[in-house]
N, C-alpha and C positions, 0 to 999 in steps of 0.2 A: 447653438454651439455644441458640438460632441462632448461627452463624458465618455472616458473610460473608467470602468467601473470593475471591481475586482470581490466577486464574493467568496467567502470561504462557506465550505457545504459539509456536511455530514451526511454519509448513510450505509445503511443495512446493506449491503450487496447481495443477499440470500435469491430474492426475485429478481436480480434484474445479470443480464449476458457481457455482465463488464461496465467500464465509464462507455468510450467509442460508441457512436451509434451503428447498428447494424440493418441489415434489410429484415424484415420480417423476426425480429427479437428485439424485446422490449430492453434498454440496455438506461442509465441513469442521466447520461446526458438527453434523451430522447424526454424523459420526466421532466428535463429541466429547461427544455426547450419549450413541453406545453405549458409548463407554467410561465415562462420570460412571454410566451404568443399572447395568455392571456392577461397578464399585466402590460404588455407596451403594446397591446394591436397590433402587434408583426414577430413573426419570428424569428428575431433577430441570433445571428450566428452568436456561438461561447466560444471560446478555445479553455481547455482543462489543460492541470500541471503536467498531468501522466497520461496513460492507460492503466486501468484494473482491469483483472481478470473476472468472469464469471465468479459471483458469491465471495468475493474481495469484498471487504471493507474499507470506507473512510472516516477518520476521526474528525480531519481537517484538510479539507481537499480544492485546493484555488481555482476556481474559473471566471474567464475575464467575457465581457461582454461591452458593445461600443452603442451608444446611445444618445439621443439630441433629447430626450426627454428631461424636467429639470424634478423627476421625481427624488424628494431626498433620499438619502441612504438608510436611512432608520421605516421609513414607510414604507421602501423597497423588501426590508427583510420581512417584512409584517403578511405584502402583498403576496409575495414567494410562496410562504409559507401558508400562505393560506388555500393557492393553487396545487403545493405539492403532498405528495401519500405519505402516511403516517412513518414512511423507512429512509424519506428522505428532508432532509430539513439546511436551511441557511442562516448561520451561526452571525454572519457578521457580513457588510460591506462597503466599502469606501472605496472615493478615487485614487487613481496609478495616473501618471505620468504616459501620454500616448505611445511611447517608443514602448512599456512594459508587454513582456510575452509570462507569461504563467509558466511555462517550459523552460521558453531559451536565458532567461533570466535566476532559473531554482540556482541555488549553489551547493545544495546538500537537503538530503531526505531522510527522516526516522519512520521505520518499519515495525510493528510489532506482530510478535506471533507468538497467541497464544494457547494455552495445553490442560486441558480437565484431567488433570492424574489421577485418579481413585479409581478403587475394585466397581464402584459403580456411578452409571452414567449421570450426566444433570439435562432433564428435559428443558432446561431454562437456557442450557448453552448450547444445544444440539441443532444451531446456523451458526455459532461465535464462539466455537473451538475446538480443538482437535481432542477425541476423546481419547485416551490412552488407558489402558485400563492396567498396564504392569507397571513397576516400581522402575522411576525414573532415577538415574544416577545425575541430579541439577548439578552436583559439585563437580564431577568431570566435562560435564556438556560446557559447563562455564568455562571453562579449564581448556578445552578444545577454542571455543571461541573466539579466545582471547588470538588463534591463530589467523581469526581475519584480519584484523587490525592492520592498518599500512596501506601501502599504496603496492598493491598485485595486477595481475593479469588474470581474470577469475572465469577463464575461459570455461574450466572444468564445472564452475558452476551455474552455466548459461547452459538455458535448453535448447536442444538438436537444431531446433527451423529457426533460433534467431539468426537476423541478415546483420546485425552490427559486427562490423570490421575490428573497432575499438571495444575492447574486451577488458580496459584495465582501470580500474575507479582506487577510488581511497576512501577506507574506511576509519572513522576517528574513535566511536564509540559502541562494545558491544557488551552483552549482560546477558546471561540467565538467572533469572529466579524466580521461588516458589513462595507465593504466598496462600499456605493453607494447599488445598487441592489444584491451583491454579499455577502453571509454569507457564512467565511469559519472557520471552528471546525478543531481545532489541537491540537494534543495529541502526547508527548515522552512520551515511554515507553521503561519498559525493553524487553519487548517483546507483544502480542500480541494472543488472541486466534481467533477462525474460526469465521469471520464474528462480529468478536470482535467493531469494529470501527463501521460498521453499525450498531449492535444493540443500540450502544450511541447515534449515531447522531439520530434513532428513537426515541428512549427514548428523548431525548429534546427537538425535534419535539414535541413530545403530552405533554412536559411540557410548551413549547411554547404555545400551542392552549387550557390552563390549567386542562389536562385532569390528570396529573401527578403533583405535586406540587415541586417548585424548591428544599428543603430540604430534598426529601426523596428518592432520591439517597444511602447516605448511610445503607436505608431500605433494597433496593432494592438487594443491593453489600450483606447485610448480608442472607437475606432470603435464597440466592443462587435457586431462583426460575426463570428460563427463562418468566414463565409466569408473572411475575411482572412489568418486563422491555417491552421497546416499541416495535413495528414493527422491521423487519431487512431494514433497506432504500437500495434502489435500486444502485447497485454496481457505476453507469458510475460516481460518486459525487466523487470517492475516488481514491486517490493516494497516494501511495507509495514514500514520499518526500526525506527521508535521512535515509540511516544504519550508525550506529556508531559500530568503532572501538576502540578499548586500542589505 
């Protein structure tokens, strides 16, 4: 009898060229395929919630895999783990109902990005966050923010080569704040466009350094102009924190 089986995964993205597998670049679902070949004898297909980019992070990241094997779910995480490299690991897994898609079924996503503010660097975060070294204004950034909120068209902040048509998500939940030297920007949404997260945490960067004013976000949302919005920030800040299910 098939099991569909649903793991949540964690990892480092610093080594590896994204989730997606690529030709000739070692990428996270490729680590997780050698490990699934060496625990079931086949390499059996996954499907993951998303795509990450290069040096992306996941906190908690769904991938589903289909199987006749009757290995429990608790020996599975033990077995995984034992096959995969110290930056990638599997937190948890149980069965889904066969129609489940990890993707076509999310109903909303939480992203964090996070920010080392101080005059001097931390060699401990220097894959897992954006090092900033001038005085961050958190209490505007927040204040900017709050201008994602709703249901937009976030054209302006989808980069150049994305192909999606629909450009328009809702967002429920956003926040900056600082604890200690550490600024971290987070955002639920319903979903998410290419390098979507990055162009925001840009954008409040340069309304932090007051090059952008905290009010004019919903300028920026309506213009639907990439070039209004900030820099894309540098991938290693961002993670992949929670998919939501019904």
């Amino acid at each position: 009898m098939e099991r569909h089986l649903l793991m949540i995964v964690r990892y480092r993205g610093t080594n590896y060229h994204g989730f997606q597998v690529q030709q000739n670049k070692v990428t996270v679902a490729q680590v997780l395929q050698d490990a699934v070949e060496q625990v079931f004898k086949s390499r059996l297909p996954i499907k993951g919630s998303s795509r990450t980019d290069a040096g992306v992070h996941a906190n908690a990241f769904p991938v589903t895999l289909r199987t006749t094997s009757s290995i429990p779910c608790e020996a599975l995480v033990r077995a995984m783990n034992v096959h995969l490299p110290q930056d990638v690991a599997v937190l948890s897994c149980r069965e889904v109902p066969p129609e489940f898609h990890p993707r076509y079924d999310c109903v909303g996503k939480r992203y964090l990005y996070k920010i080392w503010n101080s005059p001097v660097k931390n060699p401990f975060l220097a894959d897992l966050a954006l090092y900033h070294k001038y005085p961050m204004d958190v209490e505007a950034m927040d204040q900017a923010a709050q201008g994602f909120l709703g249901t937009h068209d976030f054209k302006a902040f989808c980069s150049a080569g994305s192909k999606v048509e629909d450009t328009v998500r809702v967002m429920t939940h956003v926040s900056v704040r600082r604890e200690g030297e550490l600024v971290t920007f987070s955002i639920t949404g319903s979903g998410f466009l290419y390098n979507m997260v990055r162009i925001m945490v840009g954008t409040l960067l340069e309304v932090s350094r007051g090059a952008i004013p905290p009010q004019a976000i919903p300028d920026i949302i309506q213009s639907g102009d990439r070039q209004k919005a900030g820099p894309t920030a540098l991938p290693h800040g961002l993670y992949l924190d929670e998919v939501f299910y019904e």
